[in-house]
N, C-alpha and C positions, 0 to 999 in steps of 0.2 A: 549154957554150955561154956565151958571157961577148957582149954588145954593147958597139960604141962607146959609151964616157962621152960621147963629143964632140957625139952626137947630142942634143938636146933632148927631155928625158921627154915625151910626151902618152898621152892616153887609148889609143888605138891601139896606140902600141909599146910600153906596159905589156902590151896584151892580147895582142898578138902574141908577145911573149917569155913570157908564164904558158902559150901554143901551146906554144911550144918546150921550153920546162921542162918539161911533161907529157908532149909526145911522147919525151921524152929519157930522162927518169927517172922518168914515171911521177905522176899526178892526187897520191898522197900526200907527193912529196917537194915541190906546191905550196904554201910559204908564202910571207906577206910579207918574211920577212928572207930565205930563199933567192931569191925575187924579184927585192929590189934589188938582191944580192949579183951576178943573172944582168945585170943590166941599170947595176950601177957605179955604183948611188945610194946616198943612205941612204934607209933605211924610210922614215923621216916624211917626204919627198918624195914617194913615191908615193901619199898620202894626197890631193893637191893632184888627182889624178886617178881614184882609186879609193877609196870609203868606206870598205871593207875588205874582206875576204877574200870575203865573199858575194858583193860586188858584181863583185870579178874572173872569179867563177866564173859567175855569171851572164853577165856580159861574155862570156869563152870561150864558153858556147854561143852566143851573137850571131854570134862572130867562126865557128866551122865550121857553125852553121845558112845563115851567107850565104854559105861557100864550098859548101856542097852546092847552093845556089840559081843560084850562077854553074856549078857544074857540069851542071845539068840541063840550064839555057837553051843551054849550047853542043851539047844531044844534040837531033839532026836526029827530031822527036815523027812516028812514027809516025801514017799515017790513023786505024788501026784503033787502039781506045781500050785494049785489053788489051793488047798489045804496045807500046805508050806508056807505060802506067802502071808495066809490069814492066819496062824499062826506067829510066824516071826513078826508082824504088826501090832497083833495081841499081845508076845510078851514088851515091843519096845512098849505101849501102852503100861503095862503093867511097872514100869522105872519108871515114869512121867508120874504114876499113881504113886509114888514114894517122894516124889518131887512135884506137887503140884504148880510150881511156880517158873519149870521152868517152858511149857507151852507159849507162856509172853516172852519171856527171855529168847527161845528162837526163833521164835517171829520178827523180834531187832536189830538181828543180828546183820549187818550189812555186810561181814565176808563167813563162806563157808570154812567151818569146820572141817577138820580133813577125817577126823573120824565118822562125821554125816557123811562124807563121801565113801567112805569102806562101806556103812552101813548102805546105802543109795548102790552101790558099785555090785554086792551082795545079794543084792534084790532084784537088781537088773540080771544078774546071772541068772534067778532061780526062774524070773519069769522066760528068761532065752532058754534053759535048760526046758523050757514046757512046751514049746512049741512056737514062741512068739519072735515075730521079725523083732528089727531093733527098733520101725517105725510105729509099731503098735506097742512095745514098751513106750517110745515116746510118749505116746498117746494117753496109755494106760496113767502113767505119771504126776499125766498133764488132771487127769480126773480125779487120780486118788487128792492129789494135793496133800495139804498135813496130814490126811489120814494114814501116808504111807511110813509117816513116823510114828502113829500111835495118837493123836488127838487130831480134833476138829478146830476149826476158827472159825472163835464166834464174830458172828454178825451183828449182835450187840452186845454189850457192858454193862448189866448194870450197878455193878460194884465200883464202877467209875463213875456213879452219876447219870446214865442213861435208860431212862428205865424201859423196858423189852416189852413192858405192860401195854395195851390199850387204851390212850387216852379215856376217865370217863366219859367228855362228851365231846367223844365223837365216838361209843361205841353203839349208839343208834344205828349212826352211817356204815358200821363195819360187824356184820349179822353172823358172816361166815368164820371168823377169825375170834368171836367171841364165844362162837358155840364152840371152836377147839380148843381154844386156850380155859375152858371151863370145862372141860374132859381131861384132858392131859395133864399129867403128873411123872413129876422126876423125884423120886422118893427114896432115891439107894444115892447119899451124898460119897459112902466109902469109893463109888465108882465114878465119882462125877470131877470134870477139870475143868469146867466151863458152865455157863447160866443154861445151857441148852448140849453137853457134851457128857452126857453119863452111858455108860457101858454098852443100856441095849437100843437107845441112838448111834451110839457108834458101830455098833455091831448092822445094825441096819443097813444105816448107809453103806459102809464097808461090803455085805452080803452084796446086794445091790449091784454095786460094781463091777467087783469079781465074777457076779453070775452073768452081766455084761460082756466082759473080757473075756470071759472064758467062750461065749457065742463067736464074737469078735473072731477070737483066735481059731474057731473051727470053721471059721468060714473061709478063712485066709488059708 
């Protein structure tokens, strides 16, 4: 991916080409100097628009926090409030599934996005519009956790070195964990954004929840 030189650097098509560089080769081949190289500048030009590499990566979450918000708004919100909410979660999912790199990226981020808070602020409507106090939205929240952005966090890594596998020996001592990990299979990667986050895990859990809350809420 290389841009027109010709075009005039700004804020935007800085962040929009650090999009592209990540979806292309991946969150660590993002730097400043790969940056300008993608976008036909030199470094300290892009300086005039980004403070520095925090700030781009902060930016990135801006920029696919408010494509998931233009993705929601165009999905026709169901009356009923659970079929809404599973819904607008699936499609934020569905932008994360076009950007698999940025699920780590929001997980580091140390201050919120104000477009995750529209998206958050959104959500909280839909489930107040269903019947739910503000304390059991709290609640609800506190359960979904990342899922109420569209992905899971995993528990292990092993793309980092970690491997999620069974020691061989110690899988005498662990009888239970070895008879499941030798059934189960994740086999659909176009769905998948984590060692253990593919579609109809996520869907699971997700279901789970909701069928949870939605008791929750008729009880109250």
């Amino acid at each position: 991916m290389t841009t027109d030189a010709r075009i005039p650097l700004s804020r935007e098509r800085v962040l929009r080409a650090a999009v592209e560089l990540a979806d292309e080769h991946g969150l660590r081949a993002l730097t400043m100097r790969r940056l300008a190289e993608e976008l036909g500048a030199e470094a300290m030009s892009l300086y005039y628009h980004v403070a520095k590499k925090e700030d781009v990566l902060d930016g990135i979450v801006d920029v696919v926090a408010a494509e998931i918000n233009d993705a929601v708004a165009r999905v026709e919100p169901s009356p009923e409030w659970k079929p809404a909410v599973r819904q607008r979660i699936l499609t934020a999912r569905e932008v994360f599934l076009r950007h698999r790199w940025a699920p780590e990226l929001f997980e580091t981020r140390s201050s919120t996005s104000t477009a995750v808070l529209r998206y958050y602020d959104a959500l909280v409507g839909q489930m107040r519009g269903g019947g739910f106090s503000y304390d059991l939205v709290h609640h609800a929240l506190h359960a979904l956790g990342s899922r109420a952005l569209g992905f899971s966090q995993e528990l292990f890594d092993p793309s980092a070195g970690q491997s999620a596998d069974v020691p061989v020996d110690l899988a005498w001592q662990l009888p239970n964990l070895v008879g499941m990990l030798g059934e189960i299979a994740h086999d659909d990667p176009d769905s998948t954004l984590g060692w253990c986050d593919d579609q109809a895990e996520f869907e699971f859990g997700l279901d789970v929840i909701l069928d949870g809350l939605d008791r929750l809420r008729e009880q109250a």
